[in-house]
Every structure is written in structure tokens, then in C-alpha cells.
C-alpha positions in Angstrom: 7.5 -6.0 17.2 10.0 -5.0 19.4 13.2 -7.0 18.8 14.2 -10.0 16.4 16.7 -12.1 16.5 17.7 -13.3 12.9 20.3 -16.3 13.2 22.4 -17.8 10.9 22.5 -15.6 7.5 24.2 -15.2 4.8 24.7 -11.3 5.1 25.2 -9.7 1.7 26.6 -6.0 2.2 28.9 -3.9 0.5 30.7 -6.1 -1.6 30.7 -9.0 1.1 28.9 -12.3 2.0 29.6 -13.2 5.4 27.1 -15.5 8.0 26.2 -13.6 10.8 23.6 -12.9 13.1 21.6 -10.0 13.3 19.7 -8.5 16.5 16.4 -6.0 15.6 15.6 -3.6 18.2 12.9 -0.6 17.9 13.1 -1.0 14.1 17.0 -0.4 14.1 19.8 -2.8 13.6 21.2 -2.8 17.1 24.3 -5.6 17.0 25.4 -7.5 14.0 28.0 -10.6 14.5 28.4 -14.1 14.7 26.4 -16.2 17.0 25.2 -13.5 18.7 23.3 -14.8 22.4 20.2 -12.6 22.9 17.1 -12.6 24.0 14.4 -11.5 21.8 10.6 -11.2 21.2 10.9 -13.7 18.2 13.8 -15.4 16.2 14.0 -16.8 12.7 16.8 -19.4 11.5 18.0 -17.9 8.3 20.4 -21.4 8.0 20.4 -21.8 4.0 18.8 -18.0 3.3 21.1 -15.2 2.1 20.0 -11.7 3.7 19.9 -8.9 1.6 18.7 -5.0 2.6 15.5 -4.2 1.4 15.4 -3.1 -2.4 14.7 0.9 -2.8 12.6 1.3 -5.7 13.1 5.4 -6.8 10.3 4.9 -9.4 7.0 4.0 -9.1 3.4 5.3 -9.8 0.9 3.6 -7.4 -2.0 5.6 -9.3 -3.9 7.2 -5.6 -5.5 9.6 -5.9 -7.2 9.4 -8.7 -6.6 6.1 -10.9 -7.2 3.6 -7.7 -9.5 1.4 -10.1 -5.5 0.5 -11.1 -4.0 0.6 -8.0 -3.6 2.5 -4.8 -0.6 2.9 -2.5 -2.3 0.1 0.2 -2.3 -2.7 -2.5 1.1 -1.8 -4.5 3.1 -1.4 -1.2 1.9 -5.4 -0.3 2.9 -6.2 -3.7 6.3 -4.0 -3.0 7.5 -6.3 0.6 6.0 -9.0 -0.7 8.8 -9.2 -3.8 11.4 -7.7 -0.9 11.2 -3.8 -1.7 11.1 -2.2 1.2 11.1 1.8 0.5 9.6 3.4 -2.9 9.7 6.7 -4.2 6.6 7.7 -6.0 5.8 10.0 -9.3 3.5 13.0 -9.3 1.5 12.5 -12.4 -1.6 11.1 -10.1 -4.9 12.7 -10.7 -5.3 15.7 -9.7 -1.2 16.4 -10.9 0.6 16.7 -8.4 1.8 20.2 -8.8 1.1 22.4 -5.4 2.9 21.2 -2.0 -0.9 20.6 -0.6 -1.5 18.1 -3.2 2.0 16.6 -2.6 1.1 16.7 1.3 -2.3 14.9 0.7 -0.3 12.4 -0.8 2.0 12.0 2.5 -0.8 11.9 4.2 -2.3 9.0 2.1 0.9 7.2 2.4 1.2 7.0 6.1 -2.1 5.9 6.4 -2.1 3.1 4.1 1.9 2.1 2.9 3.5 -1.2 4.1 6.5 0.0 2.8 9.0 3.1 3.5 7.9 5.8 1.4 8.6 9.1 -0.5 6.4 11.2 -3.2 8.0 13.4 -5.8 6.8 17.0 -6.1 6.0 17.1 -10.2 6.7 20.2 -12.5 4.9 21.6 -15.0 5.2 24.7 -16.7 4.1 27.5 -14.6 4.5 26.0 -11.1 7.8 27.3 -10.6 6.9 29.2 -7.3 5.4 25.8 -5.6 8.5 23.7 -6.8 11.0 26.1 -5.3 9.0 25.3 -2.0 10.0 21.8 -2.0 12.0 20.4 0.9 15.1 18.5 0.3 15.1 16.9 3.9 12.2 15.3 3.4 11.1 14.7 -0.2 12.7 12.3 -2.8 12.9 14.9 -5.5 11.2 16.9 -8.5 9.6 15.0 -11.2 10.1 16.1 -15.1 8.1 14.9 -17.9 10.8 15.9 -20.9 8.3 13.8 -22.7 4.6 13.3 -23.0 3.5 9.7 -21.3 0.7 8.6 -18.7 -0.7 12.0 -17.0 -0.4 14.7 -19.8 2.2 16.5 -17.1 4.6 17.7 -20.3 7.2 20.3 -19.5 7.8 21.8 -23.0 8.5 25.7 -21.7 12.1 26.4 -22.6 12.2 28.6 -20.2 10.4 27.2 -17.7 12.8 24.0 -17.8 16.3 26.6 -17.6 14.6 27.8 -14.4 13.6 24.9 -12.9 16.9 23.4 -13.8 18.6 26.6 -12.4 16.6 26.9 -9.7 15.6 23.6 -8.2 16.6 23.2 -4.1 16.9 19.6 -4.7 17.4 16.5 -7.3 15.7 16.8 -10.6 14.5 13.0 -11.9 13.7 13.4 -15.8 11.7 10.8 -18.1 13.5 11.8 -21.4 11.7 11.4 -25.0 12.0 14.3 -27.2 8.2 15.0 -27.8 8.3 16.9 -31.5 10.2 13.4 -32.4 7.7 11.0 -31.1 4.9 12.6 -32.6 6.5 13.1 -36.0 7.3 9.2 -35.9 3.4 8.7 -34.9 2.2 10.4 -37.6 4.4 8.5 -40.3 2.9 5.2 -39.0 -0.1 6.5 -39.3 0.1 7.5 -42.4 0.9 4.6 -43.3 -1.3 1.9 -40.9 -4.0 4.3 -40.2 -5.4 3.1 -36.5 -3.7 -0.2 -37.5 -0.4 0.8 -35.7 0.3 -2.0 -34.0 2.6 -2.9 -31.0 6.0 -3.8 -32.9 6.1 -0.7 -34.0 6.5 0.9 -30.1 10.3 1.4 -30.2 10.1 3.0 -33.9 7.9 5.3 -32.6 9.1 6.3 -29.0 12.7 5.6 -30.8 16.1 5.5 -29.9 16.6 9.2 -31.6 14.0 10.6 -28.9 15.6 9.4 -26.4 19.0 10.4 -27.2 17.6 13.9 -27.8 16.1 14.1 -24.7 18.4 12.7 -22.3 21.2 14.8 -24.3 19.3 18.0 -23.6 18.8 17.3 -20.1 22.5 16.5 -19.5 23.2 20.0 -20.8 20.8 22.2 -19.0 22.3 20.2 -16.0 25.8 20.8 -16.3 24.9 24.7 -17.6 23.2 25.3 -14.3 24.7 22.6 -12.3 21.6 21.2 -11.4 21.3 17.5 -9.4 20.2 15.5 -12.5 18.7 12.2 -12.7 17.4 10.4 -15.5 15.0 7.5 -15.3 14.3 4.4 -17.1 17.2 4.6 -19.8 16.2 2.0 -22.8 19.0 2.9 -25.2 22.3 1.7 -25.5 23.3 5.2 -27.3 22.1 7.0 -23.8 24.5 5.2 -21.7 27.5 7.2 -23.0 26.1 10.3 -21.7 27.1 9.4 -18.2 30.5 9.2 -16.5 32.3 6.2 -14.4 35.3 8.2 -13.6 33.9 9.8 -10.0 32.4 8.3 -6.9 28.5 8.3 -7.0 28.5 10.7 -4.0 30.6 13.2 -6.3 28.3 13.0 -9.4 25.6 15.8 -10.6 24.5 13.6 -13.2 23.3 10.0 -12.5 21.3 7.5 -14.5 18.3 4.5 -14.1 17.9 1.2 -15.5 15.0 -0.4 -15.0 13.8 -4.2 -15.0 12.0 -4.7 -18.2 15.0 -3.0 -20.2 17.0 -5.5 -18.8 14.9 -8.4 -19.3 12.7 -7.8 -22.4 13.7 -7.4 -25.9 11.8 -6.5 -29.1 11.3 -9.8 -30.1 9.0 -10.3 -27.0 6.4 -8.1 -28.0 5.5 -10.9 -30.5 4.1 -12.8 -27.8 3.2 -9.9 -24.7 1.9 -7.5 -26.9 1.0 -4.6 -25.1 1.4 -6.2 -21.7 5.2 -4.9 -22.3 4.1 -1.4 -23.6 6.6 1.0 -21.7 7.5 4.3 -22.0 10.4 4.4 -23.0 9.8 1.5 -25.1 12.2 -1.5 -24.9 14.3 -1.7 -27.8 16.7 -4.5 -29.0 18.5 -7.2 -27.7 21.9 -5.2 -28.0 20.2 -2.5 -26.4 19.6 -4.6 -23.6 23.1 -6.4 -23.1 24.4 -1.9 -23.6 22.2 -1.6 -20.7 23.3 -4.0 -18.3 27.1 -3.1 -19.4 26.6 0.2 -18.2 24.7 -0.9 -14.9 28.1 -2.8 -14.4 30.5 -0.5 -15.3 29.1 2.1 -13.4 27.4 4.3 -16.2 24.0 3.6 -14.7 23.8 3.9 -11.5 20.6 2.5 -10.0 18.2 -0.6 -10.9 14.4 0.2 -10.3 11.6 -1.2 -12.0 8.9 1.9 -12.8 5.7 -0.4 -11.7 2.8 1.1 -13.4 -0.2 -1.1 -13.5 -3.0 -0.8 -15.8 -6.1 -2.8 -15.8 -6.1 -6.1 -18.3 -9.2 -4.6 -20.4 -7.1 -1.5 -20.9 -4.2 -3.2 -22.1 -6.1 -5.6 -24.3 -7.0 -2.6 -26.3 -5.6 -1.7 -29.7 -1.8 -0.9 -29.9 -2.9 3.0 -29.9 -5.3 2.7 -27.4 -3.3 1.0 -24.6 -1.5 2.3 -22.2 2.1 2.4 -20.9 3.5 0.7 -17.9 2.8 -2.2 -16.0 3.3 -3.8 -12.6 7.0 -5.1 -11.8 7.5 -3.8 -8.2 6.6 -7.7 -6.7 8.9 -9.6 -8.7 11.6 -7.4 -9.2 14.3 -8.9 -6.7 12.9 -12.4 -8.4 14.1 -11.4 -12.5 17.6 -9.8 -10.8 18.2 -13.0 -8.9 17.6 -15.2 -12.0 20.2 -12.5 -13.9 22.4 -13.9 -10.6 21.8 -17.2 -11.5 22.5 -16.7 -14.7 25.9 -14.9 -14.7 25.0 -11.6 -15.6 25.7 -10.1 -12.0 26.7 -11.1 -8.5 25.0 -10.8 -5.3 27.0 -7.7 -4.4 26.1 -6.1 -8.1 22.7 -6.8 -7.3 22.7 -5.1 -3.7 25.2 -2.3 -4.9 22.5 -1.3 -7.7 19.2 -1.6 -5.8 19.6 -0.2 -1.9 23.6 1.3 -1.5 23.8 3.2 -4.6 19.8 4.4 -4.4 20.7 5.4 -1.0 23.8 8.0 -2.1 21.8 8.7 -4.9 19.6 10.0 -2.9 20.9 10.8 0.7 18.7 8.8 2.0 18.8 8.7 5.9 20.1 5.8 7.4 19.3 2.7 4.9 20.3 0.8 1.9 22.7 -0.7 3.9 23.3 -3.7 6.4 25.0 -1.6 9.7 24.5 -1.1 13.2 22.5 2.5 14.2 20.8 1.8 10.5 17.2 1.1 10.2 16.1 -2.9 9.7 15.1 -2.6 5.8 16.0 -6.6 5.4 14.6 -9.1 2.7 15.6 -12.8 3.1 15.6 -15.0 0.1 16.2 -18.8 -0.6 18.3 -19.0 -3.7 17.3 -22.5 -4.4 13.7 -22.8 -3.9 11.7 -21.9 -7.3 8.7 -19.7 -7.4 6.1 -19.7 -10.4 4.6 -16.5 -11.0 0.1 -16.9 -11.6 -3.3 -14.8 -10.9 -3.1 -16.7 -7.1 0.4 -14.9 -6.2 -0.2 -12.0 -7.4 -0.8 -8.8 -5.3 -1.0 -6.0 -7.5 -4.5 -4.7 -7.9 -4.4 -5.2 -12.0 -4.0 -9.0 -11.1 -1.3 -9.7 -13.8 2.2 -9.2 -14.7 4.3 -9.7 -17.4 6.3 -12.3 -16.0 2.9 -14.8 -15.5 3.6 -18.7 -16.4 7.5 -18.1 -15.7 9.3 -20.0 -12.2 11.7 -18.0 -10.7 15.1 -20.0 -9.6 14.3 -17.9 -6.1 11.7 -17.4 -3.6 11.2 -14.4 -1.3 11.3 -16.0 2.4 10.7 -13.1 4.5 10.7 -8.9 4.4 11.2 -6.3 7.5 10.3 -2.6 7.4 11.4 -0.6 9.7 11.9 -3.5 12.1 8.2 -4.7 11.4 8.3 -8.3 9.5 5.8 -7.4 7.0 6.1 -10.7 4.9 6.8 -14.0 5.8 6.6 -17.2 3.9 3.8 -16.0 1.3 1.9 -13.8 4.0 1.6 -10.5 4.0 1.9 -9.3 7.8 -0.1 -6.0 8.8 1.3 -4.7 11.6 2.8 -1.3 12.0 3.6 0.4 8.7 6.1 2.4 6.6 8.1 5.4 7.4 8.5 8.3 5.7 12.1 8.7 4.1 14.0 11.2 5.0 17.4 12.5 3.1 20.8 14.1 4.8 20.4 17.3 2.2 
């Protein structure tokens, strides 16, 4: 597609709503303003829809190579437009690990073969591949993954020395998952002691507690500001963790920023009574008042960045005993959906919502021209009607796993129409194949 004309909006962009008009040309945002008189190769009336840019997920782990009976980047990047993200960054511990800049590049490769969406892979660290992280190029990849804690890929960094010099040495941002390891297991074994191979699923956030995460994070925030390193920690699940960060700066002035993610804002420990492992994450979600500490500090500016770390696994792998099952599960398609219904609810505005999941990923990051609504800037647009609801079931979704924890509940919101790069990939429950992602660059 060449041009599009999109008429009648409700623009929301940096802390505005305003109805405009938008005109698309070669995958760009070439005029923005009210009733704007072009000619284009198609139009869409937005009257009644609110036009938001694209959501930019900074984790995800779309499982190719290696796990594709899960997922692979084709299928998870549908899922991704279809629920209005429209760039992802993606984590390393695939099969084979991705720990050499040839497996990264396979990976590249992969992605502009087969992604809907904009994408980016992170280059993962272990502890003796020092030489092939220091390769990494800030210009055009996301960052370097850390494993601080043990959790889907066995790709553990427990070197002291080889995390000071990684820290120390690192040409671009760091993104940490953060559990202390020695705590977790020590917390295992006592509920094993006691259960045997009866541990079961309530006990997740006793064992991957709020101790190891505090721990963690703690230790990461001090080897960053020792060595001044570009920190970034993922998926925070505690309210204890969120007083590690600072609100006192602009986000383009801070070292150390922080992620929330969807199901620690939406589930509590009283829901694994009825999901079970379905809501198995690593880092576990914790209490309610963990929860509410969490979405404080997305608002006050503590936390930085909403993301949703979508990591299917199959339904006969979660249906496994407590022990057995794995971690993760699929979020990336009805993301945008939960945060609207936190919208509906009071619990953030529109501009909160677009502040935390495209402008602020995109300083974060330096991410090249997107995250934001503005001529010269790529198109990276997601429509959505605010008052039409959606039910989540098997026929919706896209995910290759076929479920998601949100099954059986309607959405206040529906997902009307994504554009990548220009492209309109999904429109009114159809996933559109033309053209494809780009590859995300960074102003580093």
C-alpha cells in the first residue's frame, strides 16, 4: 500500500486527544491535521474510533528456533497486530541459546522472513561469551539479555565476575530478569520437604518470593550504578522492587529503568485458585497489594514501561503438575484489550496508557522514529473502538498454543484496525498479509 488516508480520529498522542486526520505515505506519516483533502490509494472513516500508535512490546519470546511446536515468530507476530502491537523485542533463550552474533543474525534473518510486526532480537549472555556480547551493535539491536535468575532456557548468569564485566563492559542496554537463584532453590527445597512432588501452584510466589526478587533486582541496581551501565529490569512483580527506581529525572536522563508487565497488573494470588498454572510466571504474581504497588509506580513514574512477556506453552504442558509446568504464557494479542478495560475502569487514562506502551519504550530504547504520532515518523497506528465489546475464545485466538489466560472474559474494547510500517496488517478481525515488518533501528 502506498498511501492511506485515515479520516476522522480521535488522535491520542503525547498527553493529548485531538480529532484529526492522518495521510500515510510510503509507510511514513506524511501530513497530520484536520480535514485534510487528499487523494489516496484507500481511506478508512475512523468517526467513533480513537487512534492510538502501535504498542511496542520490549519482551517477548516467540520460541523460533527451536520450540516452534509452541510458537514461532510467523504466528506470534499475527497474534501481536492483531491485539494492536506493532513492534516487539525478542529474548535470546531460544534453542540453540542465543549466545554468538551468527545465531543472533539467524534470528534476523528468520524475522524478516516471517514477522508481521516491526521487530528486534536481544543478543543473550551467559557466562563465558563476553567476547561475542562486546560485538553487539547498539544501532541496530534492542539490547543484551541477563538471566540473574534461572527460568525457561537454562541461560543462568551466575559468574560474579562474568556479570561485573558484562556490566562494565556492555556497548549497549543491559535488560535483566531478576530472582536471586540460591533463594529460589532454598525455598524449593523447603516445599519439598514438606509436599514432596505435591508442590502445588499456590505455592509459586512462596517459592519464586518477593525476597528473590528484591535480591536480585537490588544487586543489579548496584553493579549498574558501580559501572554505570544502561540497566533495565524486566517484569517487576513486587511492590518492595519499585523503590529501587527514581522519578526525579526525565526518562531520557535515566541509567536505570524498570518493566511492568500485564499479568502483574491484572492477576493476583487469589487467581491461581481458579487458572492454575495457566498463570505460572516467572516472576510469579504475588498479592493484590503487590499489584495496586505496581500500577502506583507505572503512574508515578517508578516503572517506566508496560509490556506483557508473551510466552506460550502448549495446554498439555501446562496441565502438568505444579513442578512440571512451565512458566509463561501468551498475552501479546490481548494486551492493549486488559489496559483499555484498566481505562475503563479508572486505573489510567488514555495518555497513561500511550505514555507507558509506545513513547516511553521508544526513549527507553532510542528507538528510531516511532512510538509516537508525528509527521517524518513511521505509521505504527492501532485503531480501537472503545465501546464495542470483544469476548476472548479458542475461535479468536491466534497464538499457536490456542489459549490464553484471559478465555471466557469480554473485553469493554475491540481492536478495529493495525498498520505497520504503513502496511494495514489487521482490519476488522482479519489478519492482512501484505508486506511485512521492519527491523528496529535505535539512535545509539
Amino acid at each position: 500500500m502506498s498511501s492511506l488516508l485515515i479520516k476522522n480520529a480521535q488522535v491520542v498522542n503525547e498527553g493529548k486527544i485531538e480529532a484529526l486526520d492522518l495521510f500515510i505515505k510510503n509507510g511514513r506519516i506524511e501530513k497530520i491535521g484536520e480535514q485534510l483533502d487528499l487523494q489516496a490509494d484507500k481511506e478508512i472513516n475512523a468517526e467513533g474510533l480513537h487512534l492510538l500508535p502501535g504498542l511496542i512490546d520490549d519482551q517477548v519470546h516467540f520460541r523460533e528456533p527451536g520450540l516452534t511446536y509452541k510458537a514461532d515468530i510467523f504466528t506470534e507476530s499475527r497474534a501481536a497486530v492483531a491485539g494492536g502491537t506493532t513492534s516487539f523485542m525478542e529474548m535470546p533463550n531460544t534453542i540453540p541459546n542465543v549466545l554468538t552474533q551468527r545465531l543472533l543474525q539467524d534470528k534476523y534473518d528468520i524475522g524478516q522472513d516471517s514477522s508481521l510486526a516491526n521487530y528486534s532480537f536481544f543478543m543473550g549472555a551467559g557466562n563465558d561469551n563476553l567476547e561475542e556480547v562486546l560485538k553487539t551493535n547498539p544501532r541496530d539491536v534492542c539490547g543484551i539479555k541477563i538471566f540473574m535468575g534461572s527460568s525457561t532456557g537454562n541461560m543462568l548468569v551466575d559468574n560474579e565476575q562474568a556479570l561485573d564485566q558484562i556490566f562494565k563492559n556492555a556497548p549497549t542496554l543491559i535488560a535483566t530478569h531478576c530472582e536471586d537463584e540460591a533463594t529460589v532453590k532454598a525455598n524449593l527445597a523447603h516445599y519439598k520437604e514438606l509436599y514432596g512432588e505435591e508442590v502445588t501452584i499456590d505455592m509459586h510466589p512462596l517459592i519464586r518470593s518477593e525476597e528473590a526478587c528484591f535480591l536480585s533486582s537490588s544487586k543489579a541496581v548496584n553493579l549498574a550504578k558501580k559501572n554505570n551501565t544502561r540497566l533495565h529490569i524486566l517484569h517487576i512483580s513486587t511492590g518492595k522492587e519499585t523503590a529501587l527506581f527514581e522519578n526525579n529525572v526525565p526518562l531520557e536522563q535515566k541509567r536505570i529503568t524498570a518493566e511492568a508487565c500485564i499479568h502483574h497488573l491484572w492477576f493476583s494470588d487469589a487467581d491461581y485458585q481458579q487458572k492454575g498454572n495457566y498463570i505460572k510466571w516467572n516472576p510469579a504474581v504475588k498479592t493484590a497489594q503487590d499489584r495496586d504497588q505496581i500500577l502506583a509506580a507505572v503512574l508515578d513514574g517508578h516503572i517506566d514501561v508496560i509490556a506483557t512477556d508473551h510466552a506460550p506453552h502448549t495446554m498439555e504442558e501446562k496441565e502438568q503438575k505444579y513442578l512440571q509446568a512451565p512458566s509463561g504464557g501468551p498475552l501479546v494479542q490481548y494486551a492493549l484489550q486488559a489496559l483499555l478495560d484498566m481505562v475503563q475502569q479508572g486505573k489510567m487514562t488514555l495518555a497513561q496508557l500511550v505514555q507507558k506502551t509506545a513513547h516511553n519504550t521508544a526513549i527507553c530504547f532510542e528507538i528510531e522514529q516511532r512510538g509516537y504520532i508525528r509527521e517524518g515518523y513511521w505509521a505504527d497506528l492501532v485503531l480501537v473502538d472503545l465501546n464495542k465489546p470483544y469476548q476472548v475464545n479458542k475461535s479468536n485466538i491466534l497464538s499457536k498454543c490456542g489459549w490464553s489466560p484471559f478465555e471466557g472474559h469480554t473485553f469493554s474494547s475491540t481492536i478495529v484496525h493495525t498498520i505497520v510500517s504503513g502496511n494495514l496488517a489487521f482490519s476488522e478481525g482479519k489478519i492482512i498479509e501484505v508486506g511485512s515488518g521492519h527491523r528496529l533501528l535505535f539512535n545509539r
